[in-house]
PDB file of N, CA, C and O in Angstrom, chain B, residues numbered from 101:
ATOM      1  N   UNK B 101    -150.871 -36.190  12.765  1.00  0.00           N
ATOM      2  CA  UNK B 101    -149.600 -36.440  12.135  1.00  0.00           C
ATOM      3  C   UNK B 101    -149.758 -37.612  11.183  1.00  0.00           C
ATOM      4  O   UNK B 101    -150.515 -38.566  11.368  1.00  0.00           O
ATOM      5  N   UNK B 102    -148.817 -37.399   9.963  1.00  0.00           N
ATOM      6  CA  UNK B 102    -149.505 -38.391   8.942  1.00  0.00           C
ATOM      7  C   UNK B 102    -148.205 -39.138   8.843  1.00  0.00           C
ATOM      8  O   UNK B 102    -147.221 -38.689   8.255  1.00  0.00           O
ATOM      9  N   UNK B 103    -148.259 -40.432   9.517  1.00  0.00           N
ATOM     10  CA  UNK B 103    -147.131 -41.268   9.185  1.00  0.00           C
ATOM     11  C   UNK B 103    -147.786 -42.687   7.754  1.00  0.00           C
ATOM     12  O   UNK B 103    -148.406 -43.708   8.052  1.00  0.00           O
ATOM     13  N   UNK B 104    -147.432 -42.320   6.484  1.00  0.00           N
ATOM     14  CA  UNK B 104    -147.739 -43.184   5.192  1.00  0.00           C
ATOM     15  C   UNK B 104    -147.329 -44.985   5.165  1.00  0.00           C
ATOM     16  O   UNK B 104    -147.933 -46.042   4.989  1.00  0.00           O
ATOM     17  N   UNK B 105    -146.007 -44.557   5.441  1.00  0.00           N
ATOM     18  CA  UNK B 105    -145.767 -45.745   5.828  1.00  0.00           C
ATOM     19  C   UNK B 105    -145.877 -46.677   7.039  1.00  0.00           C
ATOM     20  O   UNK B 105    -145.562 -47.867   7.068  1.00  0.00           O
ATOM     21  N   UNK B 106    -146.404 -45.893   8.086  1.00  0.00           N
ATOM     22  CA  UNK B 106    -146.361 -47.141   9.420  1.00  0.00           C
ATOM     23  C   UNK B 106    -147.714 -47.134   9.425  1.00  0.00           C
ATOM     24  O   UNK B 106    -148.378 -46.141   9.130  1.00  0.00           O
ATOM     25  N   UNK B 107    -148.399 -48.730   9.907  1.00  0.00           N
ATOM     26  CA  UNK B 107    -149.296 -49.365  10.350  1.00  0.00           C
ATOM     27  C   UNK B 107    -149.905 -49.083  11.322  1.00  0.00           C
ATOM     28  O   UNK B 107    -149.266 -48.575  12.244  1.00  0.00           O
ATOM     29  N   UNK B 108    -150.967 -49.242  11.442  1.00  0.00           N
ATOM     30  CA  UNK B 108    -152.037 -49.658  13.034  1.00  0.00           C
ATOM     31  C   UNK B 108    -151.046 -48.718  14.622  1.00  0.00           C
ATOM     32  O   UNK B 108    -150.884 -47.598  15.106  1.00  0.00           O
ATOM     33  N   UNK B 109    -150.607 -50.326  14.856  1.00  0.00           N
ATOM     34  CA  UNK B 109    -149.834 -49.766  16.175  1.00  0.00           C
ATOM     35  C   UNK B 109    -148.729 -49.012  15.876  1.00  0.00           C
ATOM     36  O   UNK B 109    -148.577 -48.154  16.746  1.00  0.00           O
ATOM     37  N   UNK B 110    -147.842 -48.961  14.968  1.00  0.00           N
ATOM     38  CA  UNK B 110    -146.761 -48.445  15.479  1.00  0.00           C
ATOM     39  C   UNK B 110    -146.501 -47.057  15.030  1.00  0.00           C
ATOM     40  O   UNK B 110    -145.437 -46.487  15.273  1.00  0.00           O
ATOM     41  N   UNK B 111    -147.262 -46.634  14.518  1.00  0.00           N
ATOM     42  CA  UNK B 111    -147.884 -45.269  14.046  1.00  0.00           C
ATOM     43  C   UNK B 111    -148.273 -44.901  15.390  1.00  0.00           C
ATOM     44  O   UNK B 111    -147.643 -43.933  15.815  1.00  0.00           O
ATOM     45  N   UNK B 112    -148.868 -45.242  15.942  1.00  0.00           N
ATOM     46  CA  UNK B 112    -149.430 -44.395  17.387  1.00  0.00           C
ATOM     47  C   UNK B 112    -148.404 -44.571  17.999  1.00  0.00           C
ATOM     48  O   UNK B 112    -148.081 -43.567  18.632  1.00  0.00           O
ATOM     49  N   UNK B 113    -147.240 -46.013  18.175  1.00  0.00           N
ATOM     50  CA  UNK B 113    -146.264 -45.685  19.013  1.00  0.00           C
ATOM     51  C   UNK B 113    -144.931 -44.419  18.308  1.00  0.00           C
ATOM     52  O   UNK B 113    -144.139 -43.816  19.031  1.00  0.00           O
ATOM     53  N   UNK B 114    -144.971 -44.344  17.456  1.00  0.00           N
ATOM     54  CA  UNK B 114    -143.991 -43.193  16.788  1.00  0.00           C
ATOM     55  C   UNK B 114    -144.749 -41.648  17.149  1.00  0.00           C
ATOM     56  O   UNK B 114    -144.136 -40.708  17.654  1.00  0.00           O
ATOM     57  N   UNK B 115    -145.888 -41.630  16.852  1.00  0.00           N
ATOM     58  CA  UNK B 115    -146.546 -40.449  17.353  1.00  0.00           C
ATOM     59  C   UNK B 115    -146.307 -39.991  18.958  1.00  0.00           C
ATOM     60  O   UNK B 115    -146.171 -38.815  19.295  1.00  0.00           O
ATOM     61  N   UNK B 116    -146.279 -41.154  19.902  1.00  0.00           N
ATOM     62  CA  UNK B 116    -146.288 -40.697  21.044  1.00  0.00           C
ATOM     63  C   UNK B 116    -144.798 -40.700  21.368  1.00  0.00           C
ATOM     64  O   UNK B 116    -144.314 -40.008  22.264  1.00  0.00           O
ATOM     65  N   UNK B 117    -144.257 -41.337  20.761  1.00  0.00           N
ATOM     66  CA  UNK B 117    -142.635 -40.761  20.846  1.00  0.00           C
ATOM     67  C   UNK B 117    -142.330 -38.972  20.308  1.00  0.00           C
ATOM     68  O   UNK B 117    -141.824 -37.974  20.823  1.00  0.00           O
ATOM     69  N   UNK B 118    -142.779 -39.216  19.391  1.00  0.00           N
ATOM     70  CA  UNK B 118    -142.849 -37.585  18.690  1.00  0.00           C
ATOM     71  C   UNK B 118    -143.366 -36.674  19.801  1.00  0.00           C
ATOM     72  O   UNK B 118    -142.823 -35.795  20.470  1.00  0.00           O
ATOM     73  N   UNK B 119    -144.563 -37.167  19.771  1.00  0.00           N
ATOM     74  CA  UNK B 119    -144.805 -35.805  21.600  1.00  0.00           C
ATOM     75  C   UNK B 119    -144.449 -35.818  22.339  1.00  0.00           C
ATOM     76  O   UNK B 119    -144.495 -34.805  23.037  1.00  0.00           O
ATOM     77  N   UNK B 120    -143.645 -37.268  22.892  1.00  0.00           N
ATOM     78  CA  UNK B 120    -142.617 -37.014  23.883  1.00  0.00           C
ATOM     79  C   UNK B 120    -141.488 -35.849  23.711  1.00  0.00           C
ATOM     80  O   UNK B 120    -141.568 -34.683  24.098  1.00  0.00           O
ATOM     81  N   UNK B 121    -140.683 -36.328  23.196  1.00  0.00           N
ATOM     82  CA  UNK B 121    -139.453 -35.334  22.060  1.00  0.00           C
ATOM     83  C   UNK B 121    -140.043 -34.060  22.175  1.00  0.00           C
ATOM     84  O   UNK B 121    -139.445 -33.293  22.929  1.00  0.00           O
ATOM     85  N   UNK B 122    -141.176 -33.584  21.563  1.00  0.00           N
ATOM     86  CA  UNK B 122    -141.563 -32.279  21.493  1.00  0.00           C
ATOM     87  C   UNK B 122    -142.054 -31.784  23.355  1.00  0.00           C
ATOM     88  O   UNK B 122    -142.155 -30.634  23.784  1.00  0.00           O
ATOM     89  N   UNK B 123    -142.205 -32.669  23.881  1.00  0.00           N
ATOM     90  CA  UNK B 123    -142.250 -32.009  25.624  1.00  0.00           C
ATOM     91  C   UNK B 123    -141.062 -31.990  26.390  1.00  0.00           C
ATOM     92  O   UNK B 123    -140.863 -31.350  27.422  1.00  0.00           O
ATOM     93  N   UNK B 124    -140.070 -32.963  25.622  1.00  0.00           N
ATOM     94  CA  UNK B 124    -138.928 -33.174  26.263  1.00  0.00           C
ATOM     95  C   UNK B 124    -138.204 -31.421  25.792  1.00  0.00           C
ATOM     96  O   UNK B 124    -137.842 -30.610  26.645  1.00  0.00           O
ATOM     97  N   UNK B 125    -138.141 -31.183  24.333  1.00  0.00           N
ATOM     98  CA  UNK B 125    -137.828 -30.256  23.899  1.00  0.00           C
ATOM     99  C   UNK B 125    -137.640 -29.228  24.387  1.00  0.00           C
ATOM    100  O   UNK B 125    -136.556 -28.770  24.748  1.00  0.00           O
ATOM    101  N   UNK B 126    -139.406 -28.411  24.502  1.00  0.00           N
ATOM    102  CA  UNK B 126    -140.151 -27.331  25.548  1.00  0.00           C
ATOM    103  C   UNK B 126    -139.104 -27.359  27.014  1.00  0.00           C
ATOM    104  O   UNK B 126    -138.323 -26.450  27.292  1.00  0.00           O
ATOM    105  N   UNK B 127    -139.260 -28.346  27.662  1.00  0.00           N
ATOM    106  CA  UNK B 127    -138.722 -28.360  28.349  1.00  0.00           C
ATOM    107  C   UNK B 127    -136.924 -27.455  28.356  1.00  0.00           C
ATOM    108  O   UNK B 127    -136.539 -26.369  28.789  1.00  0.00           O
ATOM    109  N   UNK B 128    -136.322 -28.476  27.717  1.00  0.00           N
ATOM    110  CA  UNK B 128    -134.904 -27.192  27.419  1.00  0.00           C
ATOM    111  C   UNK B 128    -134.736 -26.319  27.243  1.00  0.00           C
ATOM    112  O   UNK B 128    -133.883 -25.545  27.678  1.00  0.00           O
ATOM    113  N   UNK B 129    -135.843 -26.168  26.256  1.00  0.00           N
ATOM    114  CA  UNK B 129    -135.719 -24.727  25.623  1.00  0.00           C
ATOM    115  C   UNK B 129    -136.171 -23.533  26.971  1.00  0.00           C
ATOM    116  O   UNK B 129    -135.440 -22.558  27.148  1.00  0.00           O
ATOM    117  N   UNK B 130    -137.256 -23.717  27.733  1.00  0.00           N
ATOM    118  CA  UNK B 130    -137.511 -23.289  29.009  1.00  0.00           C
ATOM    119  C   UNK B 130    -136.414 -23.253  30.406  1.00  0.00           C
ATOM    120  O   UNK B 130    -136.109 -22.374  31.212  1.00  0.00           O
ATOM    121  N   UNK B 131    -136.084 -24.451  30.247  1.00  0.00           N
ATOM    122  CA  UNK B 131    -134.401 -23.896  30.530  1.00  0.00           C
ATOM    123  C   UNK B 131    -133.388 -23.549  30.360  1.00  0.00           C
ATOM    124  O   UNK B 131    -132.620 -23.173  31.246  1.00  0.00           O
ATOM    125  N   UNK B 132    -133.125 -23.603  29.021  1.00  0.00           N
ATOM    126  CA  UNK B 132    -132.210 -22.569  28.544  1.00  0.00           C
ATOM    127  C   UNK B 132    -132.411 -20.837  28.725  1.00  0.00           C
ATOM    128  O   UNK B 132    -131.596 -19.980  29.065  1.00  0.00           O
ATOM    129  N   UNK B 133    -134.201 -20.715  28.253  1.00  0.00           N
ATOM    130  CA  UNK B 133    -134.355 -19.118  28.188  1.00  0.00           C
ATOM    131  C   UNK B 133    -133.621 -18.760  29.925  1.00  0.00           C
ATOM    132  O   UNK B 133    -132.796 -17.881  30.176  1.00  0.00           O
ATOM    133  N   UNK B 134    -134.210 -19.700  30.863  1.00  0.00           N
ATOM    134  CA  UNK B 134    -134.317 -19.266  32.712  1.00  0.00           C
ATOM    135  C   UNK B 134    -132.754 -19.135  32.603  1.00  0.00           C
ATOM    136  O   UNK B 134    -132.376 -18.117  33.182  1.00  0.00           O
ATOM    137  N   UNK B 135    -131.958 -19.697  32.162  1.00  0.00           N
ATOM    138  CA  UNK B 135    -130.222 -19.743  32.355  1.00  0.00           C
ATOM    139  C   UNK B 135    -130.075 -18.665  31.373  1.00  0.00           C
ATOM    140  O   UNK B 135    -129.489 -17.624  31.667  1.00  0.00           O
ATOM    141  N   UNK B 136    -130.407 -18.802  30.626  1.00  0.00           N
ATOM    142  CA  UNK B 136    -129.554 -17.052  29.996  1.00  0.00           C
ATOM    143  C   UNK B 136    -130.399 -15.904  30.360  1.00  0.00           C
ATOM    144  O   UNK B 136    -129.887 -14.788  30.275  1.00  0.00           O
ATOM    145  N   UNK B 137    -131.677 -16.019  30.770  1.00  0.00           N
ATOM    146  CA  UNK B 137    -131.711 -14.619  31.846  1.00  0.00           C
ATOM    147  C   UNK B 137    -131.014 -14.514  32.948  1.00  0.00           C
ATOM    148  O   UNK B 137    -130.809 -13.416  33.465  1.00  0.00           O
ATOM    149  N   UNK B 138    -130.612 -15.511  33.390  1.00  0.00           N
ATOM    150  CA  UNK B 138    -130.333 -15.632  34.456  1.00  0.00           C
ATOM    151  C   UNK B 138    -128.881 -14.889  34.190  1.00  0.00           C
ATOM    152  O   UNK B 138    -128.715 -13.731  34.571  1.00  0.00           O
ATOM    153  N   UNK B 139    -127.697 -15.729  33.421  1.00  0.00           N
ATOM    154  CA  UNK B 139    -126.821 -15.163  32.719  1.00  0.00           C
ATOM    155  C   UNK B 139    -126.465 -13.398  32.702  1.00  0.00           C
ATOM    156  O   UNK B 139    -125.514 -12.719  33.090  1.00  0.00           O
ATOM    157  N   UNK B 140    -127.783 -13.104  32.030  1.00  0.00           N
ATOM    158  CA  UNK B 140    -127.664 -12.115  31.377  1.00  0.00           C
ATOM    159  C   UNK B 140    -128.205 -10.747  32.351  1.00  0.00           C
ATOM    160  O   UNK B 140    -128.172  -9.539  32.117  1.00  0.00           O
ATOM    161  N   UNK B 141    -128.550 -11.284  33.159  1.00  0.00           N
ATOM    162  CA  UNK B 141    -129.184 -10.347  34.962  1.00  0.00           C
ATOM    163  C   UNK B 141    -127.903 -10.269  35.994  1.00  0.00           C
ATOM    164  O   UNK B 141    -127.874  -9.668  37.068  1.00  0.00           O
ATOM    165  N   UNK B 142    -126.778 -11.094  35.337  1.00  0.00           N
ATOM    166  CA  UNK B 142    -125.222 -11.370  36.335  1.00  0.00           C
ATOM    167  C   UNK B 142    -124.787  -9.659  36.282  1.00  0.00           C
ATOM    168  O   UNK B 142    -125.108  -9.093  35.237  1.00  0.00           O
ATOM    169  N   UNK B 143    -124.346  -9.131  36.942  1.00  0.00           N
ATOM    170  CA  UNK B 143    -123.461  -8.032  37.672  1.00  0.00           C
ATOM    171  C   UNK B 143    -122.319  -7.935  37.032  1.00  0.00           C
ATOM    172  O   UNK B 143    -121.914  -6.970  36.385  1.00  0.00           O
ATOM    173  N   UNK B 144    -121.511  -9.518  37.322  1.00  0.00           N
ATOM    174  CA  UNK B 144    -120.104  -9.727  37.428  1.00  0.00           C
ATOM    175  C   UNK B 144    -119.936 -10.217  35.674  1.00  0.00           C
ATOM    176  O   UNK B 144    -118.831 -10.427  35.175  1.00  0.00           O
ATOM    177  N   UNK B 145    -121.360 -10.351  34.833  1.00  0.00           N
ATOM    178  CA  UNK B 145    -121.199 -10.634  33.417  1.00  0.00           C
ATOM    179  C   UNK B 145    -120.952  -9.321  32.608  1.00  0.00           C
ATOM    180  O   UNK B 145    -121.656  -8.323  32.760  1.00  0.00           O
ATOM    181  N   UNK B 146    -119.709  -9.403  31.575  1.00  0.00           N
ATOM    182  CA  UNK B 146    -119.604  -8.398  30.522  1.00  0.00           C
ATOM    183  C   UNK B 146    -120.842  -7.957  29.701  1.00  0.00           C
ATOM    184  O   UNK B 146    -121.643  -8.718  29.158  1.00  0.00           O
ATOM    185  N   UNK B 147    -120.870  -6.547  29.699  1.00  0.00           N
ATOM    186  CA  UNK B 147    -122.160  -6.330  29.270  1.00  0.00           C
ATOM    187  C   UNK B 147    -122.291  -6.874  27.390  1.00  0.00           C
ATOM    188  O   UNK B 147    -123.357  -7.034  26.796  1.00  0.00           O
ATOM    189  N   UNK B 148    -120.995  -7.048  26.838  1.00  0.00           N
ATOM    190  CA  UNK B 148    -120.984  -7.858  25.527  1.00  0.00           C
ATOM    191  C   UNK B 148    -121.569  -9.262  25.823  1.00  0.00           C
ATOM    192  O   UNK B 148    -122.200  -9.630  24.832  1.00  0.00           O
ATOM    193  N   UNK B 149    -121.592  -9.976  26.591  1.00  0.00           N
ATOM    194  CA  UNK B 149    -121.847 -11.590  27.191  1.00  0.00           C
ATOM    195  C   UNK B 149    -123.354 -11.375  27.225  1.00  0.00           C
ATOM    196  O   UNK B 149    -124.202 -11.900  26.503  1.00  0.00           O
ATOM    197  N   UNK B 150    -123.506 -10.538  28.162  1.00  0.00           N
ATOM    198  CA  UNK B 150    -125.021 -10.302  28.655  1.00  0.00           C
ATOM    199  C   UNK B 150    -125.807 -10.076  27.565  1.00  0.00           C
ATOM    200  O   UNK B 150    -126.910 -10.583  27.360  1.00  0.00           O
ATOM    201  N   UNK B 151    -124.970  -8.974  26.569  1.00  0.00           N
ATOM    202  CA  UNK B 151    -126.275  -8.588  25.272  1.00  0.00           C
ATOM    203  C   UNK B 151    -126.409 -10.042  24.539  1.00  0.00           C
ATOM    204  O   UNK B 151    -127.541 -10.356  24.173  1.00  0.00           O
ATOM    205  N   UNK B 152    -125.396 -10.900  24.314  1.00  0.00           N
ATOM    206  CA  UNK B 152    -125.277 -12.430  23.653  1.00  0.00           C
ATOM    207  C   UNK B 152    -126.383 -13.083  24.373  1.00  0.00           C
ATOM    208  O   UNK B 152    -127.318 -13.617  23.776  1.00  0.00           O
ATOM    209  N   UNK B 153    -126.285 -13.044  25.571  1.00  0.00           N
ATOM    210  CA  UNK B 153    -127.063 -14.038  25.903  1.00  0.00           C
ATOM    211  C   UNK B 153    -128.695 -13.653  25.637  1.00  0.00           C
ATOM    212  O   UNK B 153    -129.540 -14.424  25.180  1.00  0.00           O
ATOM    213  N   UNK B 154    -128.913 -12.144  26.080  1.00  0.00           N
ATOM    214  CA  UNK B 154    -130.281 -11.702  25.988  1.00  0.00           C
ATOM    215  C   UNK B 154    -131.055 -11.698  24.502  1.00  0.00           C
ATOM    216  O   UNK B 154    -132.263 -11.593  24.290  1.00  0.00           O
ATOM    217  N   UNK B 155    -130.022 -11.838  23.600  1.00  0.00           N
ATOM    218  CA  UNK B 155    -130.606 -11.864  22.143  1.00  0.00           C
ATOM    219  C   UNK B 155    -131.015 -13.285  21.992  1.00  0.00           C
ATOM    220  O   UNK B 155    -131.947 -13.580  21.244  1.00  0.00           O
ATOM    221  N   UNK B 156    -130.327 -14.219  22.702  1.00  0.00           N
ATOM    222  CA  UNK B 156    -130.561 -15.830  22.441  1.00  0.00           C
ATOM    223  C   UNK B 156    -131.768 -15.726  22.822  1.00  0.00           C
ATOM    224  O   UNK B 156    -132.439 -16.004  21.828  1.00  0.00           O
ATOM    225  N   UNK B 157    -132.598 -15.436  23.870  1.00  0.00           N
ATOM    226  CA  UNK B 157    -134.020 -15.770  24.688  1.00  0.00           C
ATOM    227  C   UNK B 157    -134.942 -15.174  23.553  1.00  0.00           C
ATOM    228  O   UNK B 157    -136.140 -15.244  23.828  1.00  0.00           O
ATOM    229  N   UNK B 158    -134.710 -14.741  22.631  1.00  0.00           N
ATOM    230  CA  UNK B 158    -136.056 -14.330  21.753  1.00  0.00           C
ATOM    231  C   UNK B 158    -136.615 -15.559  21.587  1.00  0.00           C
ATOM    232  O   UNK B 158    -136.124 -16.633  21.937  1.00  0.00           O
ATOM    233  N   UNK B 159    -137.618 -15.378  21.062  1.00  0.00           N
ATOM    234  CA  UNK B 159    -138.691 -16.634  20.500  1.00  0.00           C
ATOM    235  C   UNK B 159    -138.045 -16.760  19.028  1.00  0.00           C
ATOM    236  O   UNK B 159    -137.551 -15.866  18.340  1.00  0.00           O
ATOM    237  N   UNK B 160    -138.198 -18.177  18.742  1.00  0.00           N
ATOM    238  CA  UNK B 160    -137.763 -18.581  16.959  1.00  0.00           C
ATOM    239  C   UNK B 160    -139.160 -18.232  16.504  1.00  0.00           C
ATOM    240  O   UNK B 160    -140.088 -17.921  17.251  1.00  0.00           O
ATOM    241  N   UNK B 161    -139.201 -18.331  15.062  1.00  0.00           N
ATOM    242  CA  UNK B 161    -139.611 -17.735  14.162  1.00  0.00           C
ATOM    243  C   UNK B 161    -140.939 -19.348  14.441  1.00  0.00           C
ATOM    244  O   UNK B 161    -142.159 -19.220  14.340  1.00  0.00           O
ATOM    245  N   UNK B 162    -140.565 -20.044  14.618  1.00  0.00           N
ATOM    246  CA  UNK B 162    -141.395 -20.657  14.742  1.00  0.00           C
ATOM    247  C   UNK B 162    -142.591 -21.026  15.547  1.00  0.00           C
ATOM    248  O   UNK B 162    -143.551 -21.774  15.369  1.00  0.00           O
ATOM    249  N   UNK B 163    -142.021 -19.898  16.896  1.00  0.00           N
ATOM    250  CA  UNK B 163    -143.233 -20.085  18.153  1.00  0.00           C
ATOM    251  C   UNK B 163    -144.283 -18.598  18.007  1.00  0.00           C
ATOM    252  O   UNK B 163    -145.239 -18.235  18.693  1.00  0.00           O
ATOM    253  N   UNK B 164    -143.409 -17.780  16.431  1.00  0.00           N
ATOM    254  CA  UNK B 164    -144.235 -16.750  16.346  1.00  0.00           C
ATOM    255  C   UNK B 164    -145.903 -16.775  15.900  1.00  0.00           C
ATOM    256  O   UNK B 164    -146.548 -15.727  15.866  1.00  0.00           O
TER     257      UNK B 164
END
């Protein structure tokens, strides 16, 4: 990662903030997909709700 303007240390400390953020991220996003399958596997959910939710769990264009 190319930070131009930061120095020595605090370039590595912004970087490891950045991969934090990006594991913290993963993380949600991994629980979000588990809650809207979860959602979307309900009985008692409208099958309009259920198709909403099951279209959300695709992958973004970006993990393609």
């Amino acid at each position: 990662m190319n930070h131009g303007s930061f120095s020595g240390g605090s370039s590595t400390n912004v970087e490891e903030k950045v991969d934090q953020m990006a594991t913290e991220l993963a993380t949600v996003k991994s629980q979000m997909h588990t809650l809207l399958g979860y959602i979307a596997s309900r009985p008692d959910v409208s099958e309009h709700l259920a198709a909403m939710a099951t279209n959300l769990v695709q992958p973004s264009i970006n993990e393609v």
